[in-house]
C-alpha positions in Angstrom: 0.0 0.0 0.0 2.0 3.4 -0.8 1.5 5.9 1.3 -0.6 9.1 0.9 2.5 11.8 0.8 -0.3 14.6 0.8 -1.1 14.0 4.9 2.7 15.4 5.1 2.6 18.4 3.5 1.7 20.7 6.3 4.7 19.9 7.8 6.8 20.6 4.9 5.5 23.6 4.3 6.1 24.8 8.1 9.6 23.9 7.9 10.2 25.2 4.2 8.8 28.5 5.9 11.1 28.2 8.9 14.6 27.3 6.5 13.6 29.9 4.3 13.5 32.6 7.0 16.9 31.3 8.3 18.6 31.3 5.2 17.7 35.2 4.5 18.8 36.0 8.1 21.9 34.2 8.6 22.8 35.6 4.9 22.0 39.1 6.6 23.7 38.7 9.1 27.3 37.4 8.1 30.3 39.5 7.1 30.7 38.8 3.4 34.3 39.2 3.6 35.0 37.0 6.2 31.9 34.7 6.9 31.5 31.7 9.6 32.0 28.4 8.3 29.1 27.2 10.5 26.8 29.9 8.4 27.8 28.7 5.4 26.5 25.4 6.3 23.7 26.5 7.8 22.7 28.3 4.4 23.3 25.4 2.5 21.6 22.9 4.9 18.8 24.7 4.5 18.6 25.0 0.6 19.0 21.4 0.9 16.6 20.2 2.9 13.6 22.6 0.9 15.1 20.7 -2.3 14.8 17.5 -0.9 11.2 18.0 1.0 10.0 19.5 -2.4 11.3 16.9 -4.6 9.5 14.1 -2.0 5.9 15.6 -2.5 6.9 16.4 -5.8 6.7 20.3 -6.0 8.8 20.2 -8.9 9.5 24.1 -9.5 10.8 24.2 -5.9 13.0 21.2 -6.3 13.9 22.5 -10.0 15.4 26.1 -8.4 17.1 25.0 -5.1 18.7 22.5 -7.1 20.8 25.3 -8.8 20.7 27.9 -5.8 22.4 24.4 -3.2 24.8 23.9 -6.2 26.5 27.8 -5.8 25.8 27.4 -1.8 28.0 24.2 -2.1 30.8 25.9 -4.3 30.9 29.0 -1.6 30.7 26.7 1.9 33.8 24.7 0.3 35.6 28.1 -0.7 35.9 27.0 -4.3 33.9 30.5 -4.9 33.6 33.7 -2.8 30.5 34.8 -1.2 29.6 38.0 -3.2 27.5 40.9 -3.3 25.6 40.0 -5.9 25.2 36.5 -4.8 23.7 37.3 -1.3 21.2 39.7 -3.9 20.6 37.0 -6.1 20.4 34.4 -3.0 18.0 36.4 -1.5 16.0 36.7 -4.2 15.6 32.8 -4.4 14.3 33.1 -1.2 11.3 35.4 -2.1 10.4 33.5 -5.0 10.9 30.4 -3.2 7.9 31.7 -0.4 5.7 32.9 -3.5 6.0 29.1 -4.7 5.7 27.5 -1.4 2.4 30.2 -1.2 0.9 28.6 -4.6 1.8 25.3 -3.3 -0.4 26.2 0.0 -3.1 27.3 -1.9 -2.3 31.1 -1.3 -2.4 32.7 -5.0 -0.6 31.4 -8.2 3.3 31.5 -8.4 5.2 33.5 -10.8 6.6 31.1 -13.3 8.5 34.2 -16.2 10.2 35.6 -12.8 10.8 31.8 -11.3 12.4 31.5 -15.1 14.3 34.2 -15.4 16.3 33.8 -11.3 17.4 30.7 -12.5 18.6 31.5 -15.7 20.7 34.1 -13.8 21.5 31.8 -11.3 22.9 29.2 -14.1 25.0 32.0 -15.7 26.6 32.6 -12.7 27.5 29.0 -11.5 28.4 28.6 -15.1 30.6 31.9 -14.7 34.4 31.0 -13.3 34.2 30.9 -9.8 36.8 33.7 -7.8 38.1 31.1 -4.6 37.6 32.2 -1.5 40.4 33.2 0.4 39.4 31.3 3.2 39.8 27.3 2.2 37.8 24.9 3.5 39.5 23.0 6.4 40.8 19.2 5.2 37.8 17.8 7.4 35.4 19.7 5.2 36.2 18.2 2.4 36.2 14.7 3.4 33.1 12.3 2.4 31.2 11.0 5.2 30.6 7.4 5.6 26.6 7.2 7.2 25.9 3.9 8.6 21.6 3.5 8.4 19.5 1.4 9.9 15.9 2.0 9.4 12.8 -0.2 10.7 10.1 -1.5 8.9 7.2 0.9 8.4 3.5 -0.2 7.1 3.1 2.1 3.8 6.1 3.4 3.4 8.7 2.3 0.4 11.9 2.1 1.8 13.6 1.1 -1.7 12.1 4.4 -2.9 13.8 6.6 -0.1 17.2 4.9 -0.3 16.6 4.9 -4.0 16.7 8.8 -3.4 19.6 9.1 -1.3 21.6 6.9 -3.8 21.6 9.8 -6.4 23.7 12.3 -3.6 26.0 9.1 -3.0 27.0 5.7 -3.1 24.9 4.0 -1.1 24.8 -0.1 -0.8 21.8 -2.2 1.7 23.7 -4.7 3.5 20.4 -6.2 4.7 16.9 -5.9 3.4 14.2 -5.5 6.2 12.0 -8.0 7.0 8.8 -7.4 9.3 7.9 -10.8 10.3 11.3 -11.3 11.5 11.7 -7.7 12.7 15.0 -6.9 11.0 15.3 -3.4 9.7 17.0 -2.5 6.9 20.7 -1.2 7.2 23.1 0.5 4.3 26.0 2.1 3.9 26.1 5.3 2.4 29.0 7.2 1.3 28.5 11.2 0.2 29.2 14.6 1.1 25.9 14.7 3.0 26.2 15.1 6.3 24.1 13.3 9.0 21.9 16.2 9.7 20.9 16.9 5.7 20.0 12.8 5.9 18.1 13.1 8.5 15.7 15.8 7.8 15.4 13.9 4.3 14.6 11.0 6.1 11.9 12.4 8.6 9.2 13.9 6.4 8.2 10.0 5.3 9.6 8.3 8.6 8.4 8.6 12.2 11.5 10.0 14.5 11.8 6.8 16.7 11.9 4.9 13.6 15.0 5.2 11.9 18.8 5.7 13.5 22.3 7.1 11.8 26.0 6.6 12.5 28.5 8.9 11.3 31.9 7.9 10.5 34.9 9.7 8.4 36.2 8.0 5.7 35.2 4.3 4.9 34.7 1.4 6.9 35.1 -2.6 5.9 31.8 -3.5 5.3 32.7 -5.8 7.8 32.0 -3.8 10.8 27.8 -4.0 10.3 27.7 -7.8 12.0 25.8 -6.0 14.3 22.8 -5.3 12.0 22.9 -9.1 10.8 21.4 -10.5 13.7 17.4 -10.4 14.4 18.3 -10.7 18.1 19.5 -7.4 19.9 23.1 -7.4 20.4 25.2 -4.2 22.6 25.8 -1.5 20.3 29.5 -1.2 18.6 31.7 1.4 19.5 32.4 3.6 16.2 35.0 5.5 15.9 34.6 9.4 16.2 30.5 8.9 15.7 27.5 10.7 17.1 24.0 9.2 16.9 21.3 10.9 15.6 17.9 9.6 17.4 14.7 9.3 14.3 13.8 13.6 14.0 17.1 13.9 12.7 17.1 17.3 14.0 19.7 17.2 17.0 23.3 15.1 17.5 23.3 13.6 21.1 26.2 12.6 22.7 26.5 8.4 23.1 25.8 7.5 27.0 28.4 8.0 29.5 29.6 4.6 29.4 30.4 4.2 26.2 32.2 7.4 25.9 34.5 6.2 28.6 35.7 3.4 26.1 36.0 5.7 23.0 37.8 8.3 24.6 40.3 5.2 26.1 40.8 4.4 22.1 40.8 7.7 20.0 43.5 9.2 18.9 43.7 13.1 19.9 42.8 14.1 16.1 40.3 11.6 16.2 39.1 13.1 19.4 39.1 16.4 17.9 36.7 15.0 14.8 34.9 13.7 17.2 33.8 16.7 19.4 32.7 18.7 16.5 29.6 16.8 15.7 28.4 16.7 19.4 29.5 20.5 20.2 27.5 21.5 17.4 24.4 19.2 18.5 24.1 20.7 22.0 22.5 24.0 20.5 20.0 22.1 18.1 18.6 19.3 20.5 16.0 21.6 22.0 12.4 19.5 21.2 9.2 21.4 20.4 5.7 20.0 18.9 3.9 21.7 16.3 0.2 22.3 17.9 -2.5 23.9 15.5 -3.7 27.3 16.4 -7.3 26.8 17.4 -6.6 23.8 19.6 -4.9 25.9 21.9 -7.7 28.8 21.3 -9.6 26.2 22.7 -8.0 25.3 25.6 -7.7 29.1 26.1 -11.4 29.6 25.7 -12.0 26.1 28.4 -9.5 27.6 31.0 -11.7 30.9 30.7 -14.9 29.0 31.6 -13.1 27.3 34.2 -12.0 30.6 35.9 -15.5 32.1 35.6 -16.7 28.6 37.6 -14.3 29.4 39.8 -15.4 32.7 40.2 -19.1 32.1 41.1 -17.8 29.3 43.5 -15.8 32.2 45.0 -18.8 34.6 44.9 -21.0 31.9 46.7 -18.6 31.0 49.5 -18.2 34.4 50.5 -21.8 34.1 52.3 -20.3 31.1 54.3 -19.3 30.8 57.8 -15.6 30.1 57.9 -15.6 27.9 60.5 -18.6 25.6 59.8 -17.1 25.4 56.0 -13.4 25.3 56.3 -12.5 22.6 54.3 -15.1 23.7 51.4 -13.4 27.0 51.2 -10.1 25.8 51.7 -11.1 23.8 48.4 -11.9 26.9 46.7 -8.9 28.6 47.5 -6.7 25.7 46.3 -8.8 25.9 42.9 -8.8 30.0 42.4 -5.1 29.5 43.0 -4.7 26.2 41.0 -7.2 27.8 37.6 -4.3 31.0 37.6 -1.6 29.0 37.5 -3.3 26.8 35.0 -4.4 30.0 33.0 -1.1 31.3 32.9 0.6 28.0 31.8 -2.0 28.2 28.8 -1.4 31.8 28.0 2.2 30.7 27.7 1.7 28.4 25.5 0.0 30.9 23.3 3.1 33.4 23.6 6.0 33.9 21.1 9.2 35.7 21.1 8.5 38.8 19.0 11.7 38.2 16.9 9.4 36.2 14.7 8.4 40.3 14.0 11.7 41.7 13.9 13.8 39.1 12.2 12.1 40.0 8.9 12.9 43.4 9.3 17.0 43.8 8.1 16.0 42.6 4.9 13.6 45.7 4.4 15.9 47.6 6.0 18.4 46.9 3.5 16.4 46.6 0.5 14.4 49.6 1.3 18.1 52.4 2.0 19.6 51.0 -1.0 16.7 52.0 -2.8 16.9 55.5 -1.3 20.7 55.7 -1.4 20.7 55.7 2.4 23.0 53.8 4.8 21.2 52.9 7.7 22.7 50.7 10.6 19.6 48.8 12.2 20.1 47.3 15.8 17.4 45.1 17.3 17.2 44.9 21.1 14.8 42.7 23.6 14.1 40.3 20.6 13.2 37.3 23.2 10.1 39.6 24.8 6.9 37.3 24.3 3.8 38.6 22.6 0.2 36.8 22.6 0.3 35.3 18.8 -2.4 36.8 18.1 -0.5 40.2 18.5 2.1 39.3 16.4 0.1 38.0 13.4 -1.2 41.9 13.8 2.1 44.0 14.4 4.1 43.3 11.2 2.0 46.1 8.7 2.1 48.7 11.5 5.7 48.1 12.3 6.6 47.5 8.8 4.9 51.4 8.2 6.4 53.0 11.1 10.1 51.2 9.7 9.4 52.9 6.2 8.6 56.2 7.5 11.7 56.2 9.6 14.3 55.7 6.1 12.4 57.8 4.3 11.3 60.8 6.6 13.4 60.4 9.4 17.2 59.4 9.0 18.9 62.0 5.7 20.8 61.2 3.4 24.9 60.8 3.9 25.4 64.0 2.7 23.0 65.7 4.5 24.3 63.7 7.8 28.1 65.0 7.1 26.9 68.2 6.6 25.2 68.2 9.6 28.1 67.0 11.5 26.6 63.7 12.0 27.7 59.8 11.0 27.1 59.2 7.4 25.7 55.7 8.5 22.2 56.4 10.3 20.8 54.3 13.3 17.3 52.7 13.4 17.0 50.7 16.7 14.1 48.1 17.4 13.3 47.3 21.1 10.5 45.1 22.8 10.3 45.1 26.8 7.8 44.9 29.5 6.7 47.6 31.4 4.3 47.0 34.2 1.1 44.9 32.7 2.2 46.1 28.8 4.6 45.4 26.6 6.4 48.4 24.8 7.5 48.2 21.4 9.7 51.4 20.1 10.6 52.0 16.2 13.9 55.1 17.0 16.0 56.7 14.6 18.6 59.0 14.9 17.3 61.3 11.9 15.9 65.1 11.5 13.3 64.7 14.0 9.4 66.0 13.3 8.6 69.9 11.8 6.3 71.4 14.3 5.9 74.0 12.0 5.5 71.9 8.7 3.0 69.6 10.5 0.9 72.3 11.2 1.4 74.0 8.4 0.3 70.8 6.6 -2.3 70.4 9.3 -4.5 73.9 8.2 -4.3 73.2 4.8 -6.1 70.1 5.3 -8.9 71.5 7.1 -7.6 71.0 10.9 -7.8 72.8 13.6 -4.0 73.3 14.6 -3.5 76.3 16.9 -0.4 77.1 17.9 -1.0 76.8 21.6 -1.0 72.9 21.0 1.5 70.9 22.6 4.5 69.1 21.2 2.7 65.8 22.3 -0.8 67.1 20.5 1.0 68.5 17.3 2.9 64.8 16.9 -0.2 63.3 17.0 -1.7 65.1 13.9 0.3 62.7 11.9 -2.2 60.4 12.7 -4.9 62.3 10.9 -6.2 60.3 8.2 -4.9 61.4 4.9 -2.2 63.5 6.8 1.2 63.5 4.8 4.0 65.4 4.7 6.0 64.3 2.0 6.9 66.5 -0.5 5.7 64.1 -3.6 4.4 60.8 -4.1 6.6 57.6 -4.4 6.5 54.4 -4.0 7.7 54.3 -0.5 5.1 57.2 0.7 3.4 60.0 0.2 -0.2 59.2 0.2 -1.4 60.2 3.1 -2.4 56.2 3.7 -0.7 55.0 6.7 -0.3 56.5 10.0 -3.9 56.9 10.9 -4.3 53.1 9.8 -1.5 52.1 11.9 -3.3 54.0 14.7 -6.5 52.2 14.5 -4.8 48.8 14.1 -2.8 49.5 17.4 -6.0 50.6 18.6 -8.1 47.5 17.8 -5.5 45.5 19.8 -6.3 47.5 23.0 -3.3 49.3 22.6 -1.8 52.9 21.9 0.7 54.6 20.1 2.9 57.4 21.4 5.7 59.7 19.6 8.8 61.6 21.1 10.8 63.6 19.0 13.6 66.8 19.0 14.6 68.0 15.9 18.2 66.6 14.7 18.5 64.3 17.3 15.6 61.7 16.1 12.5 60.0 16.6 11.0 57.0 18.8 7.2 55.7 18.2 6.1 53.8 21.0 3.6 51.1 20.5 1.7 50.4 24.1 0.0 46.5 24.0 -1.7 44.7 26.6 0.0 41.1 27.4 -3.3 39.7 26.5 -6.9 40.2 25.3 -8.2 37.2 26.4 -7.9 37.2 30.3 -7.4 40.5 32.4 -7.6 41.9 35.9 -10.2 44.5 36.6 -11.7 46.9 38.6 -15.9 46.4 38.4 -17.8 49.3 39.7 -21.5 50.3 40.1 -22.8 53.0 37.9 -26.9 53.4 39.4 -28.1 49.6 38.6 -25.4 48.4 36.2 -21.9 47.1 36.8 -18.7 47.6 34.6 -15.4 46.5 34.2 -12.3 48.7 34.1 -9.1 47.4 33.0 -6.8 47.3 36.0 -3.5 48.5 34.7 -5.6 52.4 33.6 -6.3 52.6 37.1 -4.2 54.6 38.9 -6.1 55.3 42.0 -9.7 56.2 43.5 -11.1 59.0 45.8 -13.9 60.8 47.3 -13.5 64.7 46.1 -14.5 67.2 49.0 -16.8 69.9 47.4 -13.9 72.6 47.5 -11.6 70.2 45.0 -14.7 70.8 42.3 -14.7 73.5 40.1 -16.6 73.9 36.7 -14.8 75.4 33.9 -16.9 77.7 31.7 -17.7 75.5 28.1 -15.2 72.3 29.5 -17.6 70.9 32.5 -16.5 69.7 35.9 -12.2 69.7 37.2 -10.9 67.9 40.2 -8.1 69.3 41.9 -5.7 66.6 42.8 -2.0 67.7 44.3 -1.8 71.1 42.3 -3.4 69.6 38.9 -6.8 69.6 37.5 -8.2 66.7 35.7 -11.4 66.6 33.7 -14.5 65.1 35.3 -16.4 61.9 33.2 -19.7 61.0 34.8 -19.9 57.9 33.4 -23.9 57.7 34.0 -24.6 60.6 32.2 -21.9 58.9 29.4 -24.1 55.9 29.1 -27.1 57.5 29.4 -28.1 55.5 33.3 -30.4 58.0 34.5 -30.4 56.5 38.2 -27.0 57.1 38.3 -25.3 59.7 40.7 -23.8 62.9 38.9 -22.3 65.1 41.9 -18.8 64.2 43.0 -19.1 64.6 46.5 -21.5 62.1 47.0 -19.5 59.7 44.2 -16.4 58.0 43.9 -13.6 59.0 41.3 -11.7 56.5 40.3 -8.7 58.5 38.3 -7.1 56.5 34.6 -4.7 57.4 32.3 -5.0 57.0 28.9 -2.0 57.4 26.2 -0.3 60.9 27.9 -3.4 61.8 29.5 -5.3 61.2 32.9 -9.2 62.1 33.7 -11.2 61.1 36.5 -14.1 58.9 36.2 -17.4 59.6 38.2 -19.0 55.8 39.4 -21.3 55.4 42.0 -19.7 52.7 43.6 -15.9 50.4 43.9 -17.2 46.4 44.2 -14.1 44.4 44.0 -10.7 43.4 42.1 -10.9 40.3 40.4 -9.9 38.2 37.1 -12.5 38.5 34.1 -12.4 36.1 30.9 -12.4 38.6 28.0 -15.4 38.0 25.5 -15.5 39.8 21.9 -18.7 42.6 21.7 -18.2 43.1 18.1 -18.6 39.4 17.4 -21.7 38.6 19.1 -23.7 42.6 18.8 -21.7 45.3 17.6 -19.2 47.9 18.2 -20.3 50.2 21.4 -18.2 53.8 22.1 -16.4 53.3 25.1 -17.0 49.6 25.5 -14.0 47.3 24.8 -15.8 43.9 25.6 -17.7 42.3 28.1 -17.3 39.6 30.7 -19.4 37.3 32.5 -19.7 38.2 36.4 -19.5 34.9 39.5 -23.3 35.4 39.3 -23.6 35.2 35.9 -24.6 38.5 34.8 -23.0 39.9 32.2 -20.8 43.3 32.8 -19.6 45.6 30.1 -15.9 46.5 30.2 -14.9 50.2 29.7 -12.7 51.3 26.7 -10.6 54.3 28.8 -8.9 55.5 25.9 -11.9 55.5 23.6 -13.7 57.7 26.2 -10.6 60.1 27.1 -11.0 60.6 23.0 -14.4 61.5 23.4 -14.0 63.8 26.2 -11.2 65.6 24.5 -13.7 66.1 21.3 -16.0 67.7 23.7 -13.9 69.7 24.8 -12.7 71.0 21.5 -16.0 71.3 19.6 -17.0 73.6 22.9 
């Protein structure tokens, strides 16, 4: 029965996506004149293994391209040609074409077969051109041919004749015994190429289970001789190879052999062969790290099961409070051990769901450099707290508004060389990317080291567009005009801006993510965007409060502290409503029943409480009738099951059931500061 190759492909097409990211940044990365031996492997490796995946399920165009493309790597990781300029352009290229194939492939739109055409034509000439060596030789080692000793189990559907069969044309490869299942004897051969035990491997696992096949890896050749081992049915102790590593069935990690037996190889091995022998492990230790591949909605899911659980734990809470504590101290002993229990358990989940946000960043140097060559800019970009974890959801969402704010930095911000020297400043101009926590947020900055913003250009642009832009505004208020839709300040359209489409859309992306987006500028010194997010949408602490009947939800970390006002702290400003005067400042009053129309609501401070929030660079003071408690609350979408609501973000369900709407600060500090204004 041959086995249906198509259940696979999901897999290949993750880890074609994952090799084709790490060839573009390792190639990004290295010093051309000088690169790392490792790298060049690396690159290579990874050619490899998307030819040989794409040759298996028989995406032929793939196969056809990284055919060529391995064939240069090859030439360059030996030194027999020097890794140029125009190669890493024309490498890089591969790689895009190589994701709009592996896009087709998915399903995703049609690849582009004259461009596809036309890369390797170019790709032909120069392997066909003569090669200029490297200066840097390849180390006697490296050119060796590896002997790979394979012994692979029987499998139900799966042709092993055909895989070997496949591995033959890379090598010479001979089976010294043919599997048999009834007598449970795998198959072994001996195979003899340039191939290294990692590129077999991963060639090997996208038909074979991991636990099911195993490779030793010699130098040089062996006597046949030394497989007795694999002759008998019967399990025998395992031989002691010289200088080998074993590679356990993923194929993706060299482990060292087990203590005891690399007490008898050191005792034999020469110190060169010692020295062989290291390599191969050293390098493994970096690579062995295991990981499953999970689809998305399974753990939405168990996201979405954990959030029930809490709210069940929340009404148990709720009900127990009513209970004398002495009469029922094992019951709410039991419901202390499960509050505390379903947050540890919610947090395990939610990390689950996290990811480092250099799946963001790392796709940035190649813009970076793309994008200032096409400007005639040089541009140095450093990336900084890459390992900061991001909901996925949040990432899927940050790569267009980052991707903007990056553009608008080359091509507003950071001058031209010659504008930088006259200026007195470093021809090469610095664009930094950080990501770090800061309280219950995470912070994402986009900074430069360029012109800085025109006050007066921006509102100079700003009147002639219809805004009002007095020049009382603040440095904060006149930055945040950029985000005006249809606001540009570019002096003509290109392709890299100039439309006036862009900043206001990055704004209400941030924005729909629960987040908010601040700028800091001086002029010649630079610019830094600062995106504020939320660790998570889905599960929050809050702050509910009464408003006359109805209960709400405010998001804890907005909160910065609540009071009840004495009638002297109240003024009323003529046209702008009620002030409170807290430690020498005055912050606007919101009465939140008179916001959402509650008509049983209270509306004089005195005899409320305000609870005072900050929003972006502002703070304003809520009016609520009433603090109820701190607590948890699962996170449920508005939009999905009514619609959008002003100043509501979401709702929640309470420990009683009841549902309670959860307040949108910055949407209402943005309607309070319309008010104001249009007064």
């Amino acid at each position: 029965m041959a086995i249906d190759m198509s259940q696979f492909h999901q897999v290949f097409f993750d880890e074609a996506d994952e090799h084709l990211s790490s060839m573009e940044s390792l190639l990004l990365g290295m010093d051309q004149s000088c690169p790392q031996q490792e790298d060049l492997h690396a690159v290579f490796r990874a050619a490899h293994s998307i030819k040989g995946g794409a040759a298996t399920f028989g995406f032929a165009d793939m196969a056809d391209l990284t055919h060529v493309l391995e064939g240069l790597l090859d030439e360059v990781r030996r030194g027999a040609r020097a890794l140029s300029s125009d190669l890493v352009d024309l490498v890089l290229r591969a790689k895009d074409v190589l994701y709009g194939m592996l896009a087709a492939h998915k399903g995703k739109g049609e690849a582009d077969a004259a461009q596809a055409g036309e890369l390797k034509a170019q790709l032909e000439a120069l392997a066909a051109a003569p090669a200029e060596a490297a200066a840097r030789r390849a180390a006697p080692e490296e050119a060796r041919h590896w002997t790979l000793y394979l012994e692979i189990d029987v499998v139900d559907g799966v042709d092993i004749d055909a895989l070997l069969e496949s591995l033959a044309e890379h090598g010479d490869l001979s089976v010294v015994q043919r599997g048999e299942e009834a007598d449970k004897l795998p198959w072994v051969a001996v195979f003899t190429s340039q191939l290294d035990a990692a590129e077999v491997a991963e060639s090997l696992a996208f038909a074979l289970p991991q636990e099911r096949f195993r490779i030793n890896v010699d130098h040089g050749v062996e006597e046949e001789g030394s497989f007795g081992l694999f002759l008998e049915a019967e399990p025998e102790p395992e031989p002691e190879p010289d200088a080998s590593v074993w590679l356990e069935g993923d194929g993706f990690g060299l482990f060292e052999p087990p203590p005891a037996e690399a007490a008898k190889r050191d005792e034999t091995l020469s110190p060169a062969q010692e020295s062989d022998a290291a390599k191969p492990a050293a390098r493994g230790g970096a690579l062995s790290e295991s990981s499953i591949r999970v689809n998305i909605d399974k753990v939405d899911l168990l996201l979405n099961l954990v959030g029930e659980l809490v709210i069940t734990q929340s009404m148990l809470t709720q009900s127990g409070a009513g209970l004398d504590p002495v009469e029922h101290e094992r019951l709410l002993g039991g419901i202390g051990a499960l509050q505390r229990n379903a947050r540890e358990l919610q947090e395990a989940v939610m990390s689950i769901r996290m990811t480092p946000i250099a799946f963001v960043f790392n796709r940035f140097p190649r813009v970076v450099r793309d994008l200032a060559g096409r400007l005639g800019k040089r541009v140095e970009l450093t990336m900084m707290g890459e390992s900061t974890e991001l909901d996925k959801g949040f990432i899927e969402k940050l790569s267009d508004p980052l991707t903007h704010l990056v553009r608008n930095s080359l091509d507003h911000g950071i001058e031209s060389p010659e504008a930088r020297q006259a200026g007195g400043k470093d021809p090469v101009g610095r664009l930094t990317l950080r990501a770090f926590h800061q309280g219950s947020n995470i912070v994402i900055e986009v900074s430069d080291d360029g012109a800085g913003l025109n006050r007066e250009r921006i509102l100079a642009k700003a009147r002639q567009g219809g805004l009002a832009a007095p020049d009382s505004l603040s440095d904060a208020e006149v930055w945040n005009l950029i985000f005006e839709a249809g606001f540009s300040t570019a002096a003509e359209v290109t392709e890299v801006s100039g439309r006036g489409v862009g900043m206001d859309v990055v704004k209400r992306n941030i924005q729909s993510m629960g987040g908010r987006v601040e700028i800091d500028s001086m002029a010649d010194i630079g610019t830094t965007i600062s995106i504020h997010l939320p660790l998570t949408l889905a599960i929050m602490d809050g702050m509910s409060v009464r408003i006359g009947a109805e209960t709400y939800v405010m998001p804890l970390g907005a909160v910065l502290e609540s009071l009840q006002p004495a009638p002297d702290d109240i003024k009323t400003v003529a046209a702008r409503g009620m002030v409170v005067g807290i430690r020498g400042e005055y912050l606007p009053i919101v009465p939140l029943g008179r916001f959402f129309s509650i008509p049983e609501a209270k509306q004089a401070p005195s005899e409320a409480i305000l609870v005072i929030v900050e929003a972006g660079n502002s703070r304003l003071a809520l009016l609520v009738d009433d603090l109820i408690g701190q607590q948890q609350f699962v996170v449920k979408n508005l939009e999905t099951n009514y619609r959008k609501v002003d100043g509501i973000s979401g709702a929640t369900i309470l420990g009683d059931g009841q549902v309670a709407l959860i307040l949108d600060i910055a949407a209402i500090a943005r309607h309070n500061q319309r008010m104001a204004l249009d007064a």
